[in-house]
N, C-alpha and C positions, 0 to 999 in steps of 0.2 A: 549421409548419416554418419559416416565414419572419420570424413573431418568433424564434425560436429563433437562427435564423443573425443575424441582423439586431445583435441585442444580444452576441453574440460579435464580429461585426463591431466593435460599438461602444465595448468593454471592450479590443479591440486598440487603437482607434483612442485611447481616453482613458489610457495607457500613455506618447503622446508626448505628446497635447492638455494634462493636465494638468503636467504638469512646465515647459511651456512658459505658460503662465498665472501659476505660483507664480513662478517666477524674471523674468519681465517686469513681474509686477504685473497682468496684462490685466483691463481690465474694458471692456466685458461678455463673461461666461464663456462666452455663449451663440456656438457659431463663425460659425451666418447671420449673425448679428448682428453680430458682429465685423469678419467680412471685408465685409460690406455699409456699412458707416460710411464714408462721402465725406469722412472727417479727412484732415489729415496726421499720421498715424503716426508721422512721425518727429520732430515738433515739440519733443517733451521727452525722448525716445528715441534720438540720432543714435550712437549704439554703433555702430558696424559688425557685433559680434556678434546684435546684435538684428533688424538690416537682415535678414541671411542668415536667421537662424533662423525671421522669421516668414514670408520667402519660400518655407523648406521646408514650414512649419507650413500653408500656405495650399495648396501643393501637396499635402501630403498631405490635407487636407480635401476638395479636387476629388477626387482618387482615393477617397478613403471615400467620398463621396455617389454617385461612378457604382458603387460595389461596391452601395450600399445599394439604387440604380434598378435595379440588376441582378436583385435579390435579389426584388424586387419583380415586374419582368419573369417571372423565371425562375416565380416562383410560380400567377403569372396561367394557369399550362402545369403544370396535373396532370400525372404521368405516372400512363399504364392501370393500371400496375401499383404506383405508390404510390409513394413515399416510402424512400430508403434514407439510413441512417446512415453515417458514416464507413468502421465499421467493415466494412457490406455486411451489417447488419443490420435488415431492417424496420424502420421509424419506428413507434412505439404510436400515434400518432395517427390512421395513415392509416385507422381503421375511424373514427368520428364517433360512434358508438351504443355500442359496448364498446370500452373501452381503459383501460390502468391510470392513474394521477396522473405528473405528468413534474415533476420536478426538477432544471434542471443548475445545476454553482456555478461562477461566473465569478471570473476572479483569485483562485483558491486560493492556499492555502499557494504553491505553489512556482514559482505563475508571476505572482504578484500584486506585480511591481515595476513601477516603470515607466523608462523608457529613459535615466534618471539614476540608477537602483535605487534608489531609496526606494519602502519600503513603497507598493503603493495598499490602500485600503479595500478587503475584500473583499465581492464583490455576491451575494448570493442570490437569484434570481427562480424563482418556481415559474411555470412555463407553462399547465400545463393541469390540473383536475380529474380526478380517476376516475371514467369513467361506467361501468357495466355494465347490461347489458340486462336481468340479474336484480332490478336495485333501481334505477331509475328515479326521482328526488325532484325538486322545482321549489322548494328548498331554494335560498337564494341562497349562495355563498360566503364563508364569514368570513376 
């Protein structure tokens, strides 16, 4: 469940990350990385547009990382009765030993802009395997 959230989180979060990358130039892509450098940012940079944007851009990365510790928190705490979906739907994961294969698609079709709307690439991760208790295999993943 908490890769699940986690990369939804992070597919929101790269919506503004990326757009603010492409039109500044930024390197390195990596945001620790970024906001951790002891530069002066502003050295070849003094846009005032660029001041404000990476002020936001840096704010919202604090706010993603405490969403992301939360997420991790919140995991750390089963609940008795398991795992619910959005919808108020059981989570297939919550049994460990039978459960079908999970697939979600992040940035589809109709939400895969990002906060300039240009196109993002759309992500596919499969999460989990289908186990069943009937067919059991030590089959590695392809």
């Amino acid at each position: 469940m908490s890769t699940f959230e986690a990369l939804s989180e992070t597919s929101e979060f790269a919506r503004k990350r990326v757009p603010f990358c492409k039109k500044y130039t930024i390197e390195p892509r990596a945001s620790e990385w970024y906001f951790a450098q002891k530069i002066d940012y502003l050295k070849d940079k003094v846009h005032p547009s660029f001041v404000k944007a990476r002020r936001a851009m840096k704010r919202e990365y604090e706010e993603f990382k405490v969403r992301i510790n939360g997420l991790v928190a919140k995991a750390e705490k089963v609940p008795e009765e398991g795992w619910f979906m959005q919808d108020g739907t059981p989570w297939p994961g919550n049994n460990t030993r039978d459960h079908p294969g999970m697939i979600q698609v992040f940035l589809r079709h109709s939400g895969g802009l990002d906060s300039e709307g240009n196109e993002l690439l759309r992500l596919v991760m499969c999460l989990v395997r289908s186990i069943q208790v009937s067919n059991i295999t030590r089959r590695p993943v392809l």
